[in-house]
C-alpha positions as CSV (number, residue, x, y, z in Angstrom):
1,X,23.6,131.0,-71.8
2,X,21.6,129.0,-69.3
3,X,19.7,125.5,-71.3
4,X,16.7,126.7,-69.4
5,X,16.6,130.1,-70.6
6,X,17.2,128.8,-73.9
7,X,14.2,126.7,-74.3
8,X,11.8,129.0,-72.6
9,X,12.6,131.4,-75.2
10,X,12.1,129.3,-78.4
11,X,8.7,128.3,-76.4
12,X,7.9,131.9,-76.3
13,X,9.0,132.7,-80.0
14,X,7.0,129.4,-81.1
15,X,3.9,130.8,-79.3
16,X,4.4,133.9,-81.0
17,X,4.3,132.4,-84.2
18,X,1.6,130.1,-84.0
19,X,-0.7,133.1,-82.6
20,X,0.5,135.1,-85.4
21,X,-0.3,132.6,-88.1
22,X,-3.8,132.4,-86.5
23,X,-4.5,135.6,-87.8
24,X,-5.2,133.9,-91.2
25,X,-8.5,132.9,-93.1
26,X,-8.4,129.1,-91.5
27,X,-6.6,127.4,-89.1
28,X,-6.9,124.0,-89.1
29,X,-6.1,120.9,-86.8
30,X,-4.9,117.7,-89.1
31,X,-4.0,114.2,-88.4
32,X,-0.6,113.4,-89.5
33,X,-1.0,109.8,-87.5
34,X,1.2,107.4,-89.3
35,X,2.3,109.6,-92.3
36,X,5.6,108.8,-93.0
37,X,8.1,111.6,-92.6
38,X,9.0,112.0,-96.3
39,X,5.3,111.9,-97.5
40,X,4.6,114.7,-94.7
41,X,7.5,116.9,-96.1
42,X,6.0,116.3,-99.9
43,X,2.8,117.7,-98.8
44,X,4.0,120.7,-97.0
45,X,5.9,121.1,-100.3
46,X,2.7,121.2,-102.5
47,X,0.4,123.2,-100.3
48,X,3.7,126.1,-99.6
49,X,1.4,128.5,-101.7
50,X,-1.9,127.6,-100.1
51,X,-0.9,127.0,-96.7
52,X,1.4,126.5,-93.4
53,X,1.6,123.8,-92.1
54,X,3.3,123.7,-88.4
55,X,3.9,120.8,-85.6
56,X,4.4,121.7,-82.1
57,X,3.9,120.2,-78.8
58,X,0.1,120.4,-77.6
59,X,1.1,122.4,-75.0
60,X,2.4,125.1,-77.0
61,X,-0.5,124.5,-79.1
62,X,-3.4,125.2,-76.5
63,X,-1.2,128.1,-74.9
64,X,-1.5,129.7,-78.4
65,X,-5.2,129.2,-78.7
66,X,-5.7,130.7,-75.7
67,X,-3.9,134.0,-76.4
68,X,-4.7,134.4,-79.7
69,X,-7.5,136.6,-79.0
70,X,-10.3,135.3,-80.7
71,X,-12.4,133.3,-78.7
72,X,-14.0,130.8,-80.8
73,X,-10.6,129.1,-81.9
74,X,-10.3,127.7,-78.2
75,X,-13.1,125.3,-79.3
76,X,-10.2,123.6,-81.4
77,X,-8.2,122.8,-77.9
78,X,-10.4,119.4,-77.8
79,X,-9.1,118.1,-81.2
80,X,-5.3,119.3,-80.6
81,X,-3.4,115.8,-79.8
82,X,0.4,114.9,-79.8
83,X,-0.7,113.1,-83.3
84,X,-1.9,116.9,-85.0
85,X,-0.3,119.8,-86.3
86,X,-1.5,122.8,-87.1
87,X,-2.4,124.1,-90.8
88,X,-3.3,127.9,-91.7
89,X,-4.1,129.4,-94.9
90,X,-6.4,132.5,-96.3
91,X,-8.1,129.9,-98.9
92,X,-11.2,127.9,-97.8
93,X,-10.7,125.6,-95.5
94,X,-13.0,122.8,-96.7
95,X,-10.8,123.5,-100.2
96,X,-7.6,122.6,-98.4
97,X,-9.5,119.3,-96.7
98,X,-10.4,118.4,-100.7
99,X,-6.5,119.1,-101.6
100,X,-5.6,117.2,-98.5
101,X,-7.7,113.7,-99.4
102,X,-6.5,114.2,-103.3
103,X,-2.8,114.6,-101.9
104,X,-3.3,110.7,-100.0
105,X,-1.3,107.7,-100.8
106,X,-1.9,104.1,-101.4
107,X,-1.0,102.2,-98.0
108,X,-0.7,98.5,-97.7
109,X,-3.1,96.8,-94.6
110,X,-1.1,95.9,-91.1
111,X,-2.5,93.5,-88.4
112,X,-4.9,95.8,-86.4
113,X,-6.3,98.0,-88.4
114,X,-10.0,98.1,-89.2
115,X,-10.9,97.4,-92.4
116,X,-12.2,100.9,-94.1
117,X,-14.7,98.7,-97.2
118,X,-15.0,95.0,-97.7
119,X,-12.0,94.1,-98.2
120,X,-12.6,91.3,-101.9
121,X,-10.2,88.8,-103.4
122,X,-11.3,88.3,-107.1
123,X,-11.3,84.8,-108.7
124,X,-8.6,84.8,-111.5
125,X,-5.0,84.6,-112.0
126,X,-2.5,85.9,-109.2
127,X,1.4,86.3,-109.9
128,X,2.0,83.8,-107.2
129,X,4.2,80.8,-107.6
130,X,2.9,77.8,-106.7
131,X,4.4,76.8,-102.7
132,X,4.0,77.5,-99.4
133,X,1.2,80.6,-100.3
134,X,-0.8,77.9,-101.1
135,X,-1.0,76.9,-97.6
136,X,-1.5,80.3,-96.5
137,X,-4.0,81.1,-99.2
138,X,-6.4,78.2,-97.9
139,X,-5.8,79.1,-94.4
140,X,-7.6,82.2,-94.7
141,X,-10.6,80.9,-96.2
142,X,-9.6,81.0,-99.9
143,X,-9.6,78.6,-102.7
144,X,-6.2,78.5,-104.4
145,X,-5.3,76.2,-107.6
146,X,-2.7,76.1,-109.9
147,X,-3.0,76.9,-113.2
148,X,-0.3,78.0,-116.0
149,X,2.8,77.8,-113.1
150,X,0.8,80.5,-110.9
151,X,-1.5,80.1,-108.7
152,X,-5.4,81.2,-108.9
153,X,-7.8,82.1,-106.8
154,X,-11.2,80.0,-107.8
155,X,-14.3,81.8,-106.3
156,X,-14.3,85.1,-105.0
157,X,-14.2,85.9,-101.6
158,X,-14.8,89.0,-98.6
159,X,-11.6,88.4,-96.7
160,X,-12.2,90.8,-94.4
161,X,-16.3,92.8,-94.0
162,X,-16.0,96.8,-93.6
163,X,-15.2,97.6,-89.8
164,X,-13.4,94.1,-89.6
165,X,-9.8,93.8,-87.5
166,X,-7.9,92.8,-89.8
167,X,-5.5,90.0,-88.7
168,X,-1.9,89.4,-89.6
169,X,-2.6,87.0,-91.7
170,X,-4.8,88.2,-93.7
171,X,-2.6,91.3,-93.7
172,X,0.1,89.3,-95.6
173,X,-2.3,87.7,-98.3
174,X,-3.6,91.1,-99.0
175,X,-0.2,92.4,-99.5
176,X,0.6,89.0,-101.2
177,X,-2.0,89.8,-103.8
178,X,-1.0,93.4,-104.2
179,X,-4.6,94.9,-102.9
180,X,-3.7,98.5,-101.1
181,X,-7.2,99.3,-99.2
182,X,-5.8,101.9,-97.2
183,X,-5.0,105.5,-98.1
184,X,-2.1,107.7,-95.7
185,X,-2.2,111.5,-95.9
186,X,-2.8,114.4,-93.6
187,X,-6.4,114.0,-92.1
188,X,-8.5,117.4,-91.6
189,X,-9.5,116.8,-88.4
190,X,-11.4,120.2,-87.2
191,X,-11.0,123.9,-88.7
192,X,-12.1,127.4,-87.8
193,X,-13.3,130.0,-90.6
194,X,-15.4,133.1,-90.2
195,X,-15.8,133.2,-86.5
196,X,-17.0,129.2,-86.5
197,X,-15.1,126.1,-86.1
198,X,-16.3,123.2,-88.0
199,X,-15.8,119.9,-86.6
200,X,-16.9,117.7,-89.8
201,X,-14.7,119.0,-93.3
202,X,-13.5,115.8,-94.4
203,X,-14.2,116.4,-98.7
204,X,-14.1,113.6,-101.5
205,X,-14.0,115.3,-104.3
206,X,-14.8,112.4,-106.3
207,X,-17.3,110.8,-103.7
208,X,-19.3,114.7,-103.6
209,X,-19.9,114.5,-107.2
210,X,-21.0,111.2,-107.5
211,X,-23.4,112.2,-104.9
212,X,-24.5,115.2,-106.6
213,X,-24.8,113.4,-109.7
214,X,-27.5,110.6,-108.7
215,X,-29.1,113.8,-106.4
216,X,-29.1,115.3,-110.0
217,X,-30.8,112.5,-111.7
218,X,-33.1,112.1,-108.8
219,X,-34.6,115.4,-108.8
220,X,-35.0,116.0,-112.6
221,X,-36.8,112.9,-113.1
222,X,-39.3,114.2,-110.3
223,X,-39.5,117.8,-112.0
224,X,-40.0,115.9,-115.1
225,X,-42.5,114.0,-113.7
226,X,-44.2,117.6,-111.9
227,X,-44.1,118.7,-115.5
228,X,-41.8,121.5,-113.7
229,X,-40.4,123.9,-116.5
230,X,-36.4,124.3,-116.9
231,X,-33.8,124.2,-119.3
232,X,-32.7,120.9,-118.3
233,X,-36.7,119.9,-118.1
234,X,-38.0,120.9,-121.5
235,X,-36.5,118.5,-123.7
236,X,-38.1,115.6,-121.7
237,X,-41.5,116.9,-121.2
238,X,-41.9,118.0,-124.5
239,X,-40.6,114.4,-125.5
240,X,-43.0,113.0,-123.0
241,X,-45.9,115.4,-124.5
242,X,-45.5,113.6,-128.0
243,X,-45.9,111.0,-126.4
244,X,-49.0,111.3,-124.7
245,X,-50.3,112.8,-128.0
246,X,-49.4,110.3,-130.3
247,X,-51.5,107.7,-127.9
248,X,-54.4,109.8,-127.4
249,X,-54.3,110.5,-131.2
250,X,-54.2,106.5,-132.0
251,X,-57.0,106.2,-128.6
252,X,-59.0,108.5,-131.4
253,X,-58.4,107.0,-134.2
254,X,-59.7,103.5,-133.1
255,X,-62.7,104.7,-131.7
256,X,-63.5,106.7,-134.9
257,X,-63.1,103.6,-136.5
């Protein structure tokens, strides 16, 4: 059989595939940019009976988006790279962005890369012998000392602000001192659900309810405050009603007197 034929027909049977799969609740483009090859396979593993995950040239990609018949998923032809691959599922797509950020791993800094926080070195204790990390420890803007055969860090210090290139040597002291800012996992890039694509369903789990916690307190001290009535109200305006009576019954009670 000719090589040519060959690979024009697993082109055609990949297209087929991919078209086929977009049939399903979500398709989703994801960023598996650095992800080691074993951590991709682990995750493909755990989402088997949420979702397919595929990689494929862009090529194949874009051809597939075009034929698939439904005209809003060409809109994800702009966020199809040789670094994506294609997810599909029939859950939720923003559910499958939450799984996907849970399903990250801890990832050590390299020269070059931005730093995603401010990037601290606490004062205390390090497992460091004392040697030529002293050097290297100072050279970064640190204050090292020995204490106890180890070597401690004496004031604490932003080694590198949020946005920051990190540089290779501040790489290797923050791998020196065992802080991991980074996290490495498939990134949900862009999706299409229910006729739209959405190009911003990144979801922290732990980061939404934190917000929705101080929205939470936010808003019922306010309806407190409106005297607004509600089963998670009452208990504090009735509290703050005893309140007010108590005073104006002492406010009475003085000027009886």
């Amino acid at each position: 059989m000719d090589k040519s034929t060959h690979v024009s027909e697993a082109k055609k049977q990949k297209v087929k595939e991919l078209a086929e799969q977009m049939k399903r609740k979500s398709v989703m483009v994801v960023s598996v940019r650095s992800v080691p090859s074993a951590q991709f396979q682990d995750i493909k593993k755990k989402l088997r009976h949420k979702a397919k995950i595929q990689v494929a040239k862009k090529s194949l990609v874009d051809f597939a988006l075009e034929h698939s018949g439904i005209k809003e998923l060409r809109e994800l032809e702009k966020f199809v790279n040789d670094n994506t691959a294609l997810l599909f599922s029939d859950e939720d797509a923003f559910e499958i962005s939450a799984i996907l950020t849970e399903e990250k791993a801890p990832s050590k800094a390299k020269a070059g890369q931005e730093a995603p926080e401010d990037l601290i070195v606490p004062a205390g204790l390090t497992e460091l012998a004392p040697g030529p990390d002293i050097s290297a420890l100072s050279a970064v803007g640190l204050q090292p000392k020995v204490e106890n055969g180890k070597i401690s860090i004496m004031k604490e210090k932003v080694l590198c602000k949020k946005g920051e290139i990190i540089t290779p040597e501040k790489a290797s002291i923050l791998a020196k001192l065992n802080i991991v800012p980074f996290k490495i996992g498939l990134e949900a890039v862009a999706a299409y659900m229910n006729g739209k694509v959405y190009s911003d369903i990144k979801i922290d789990k732990t980061e939404a309810v934190k917000e929705l916690e101080e929205s939470f307190a936010r808003s019922l001290a306010f309806a407190v405050e409106l005297n607004y009535p509600a089963n998670e109200t009452l208990d504090f305006i009735l509290g703050k009603a005893s309140l007010h009576e108590k005073a104006i019954a002492s406010l009475v009670s003085s000027h009886s007197n």
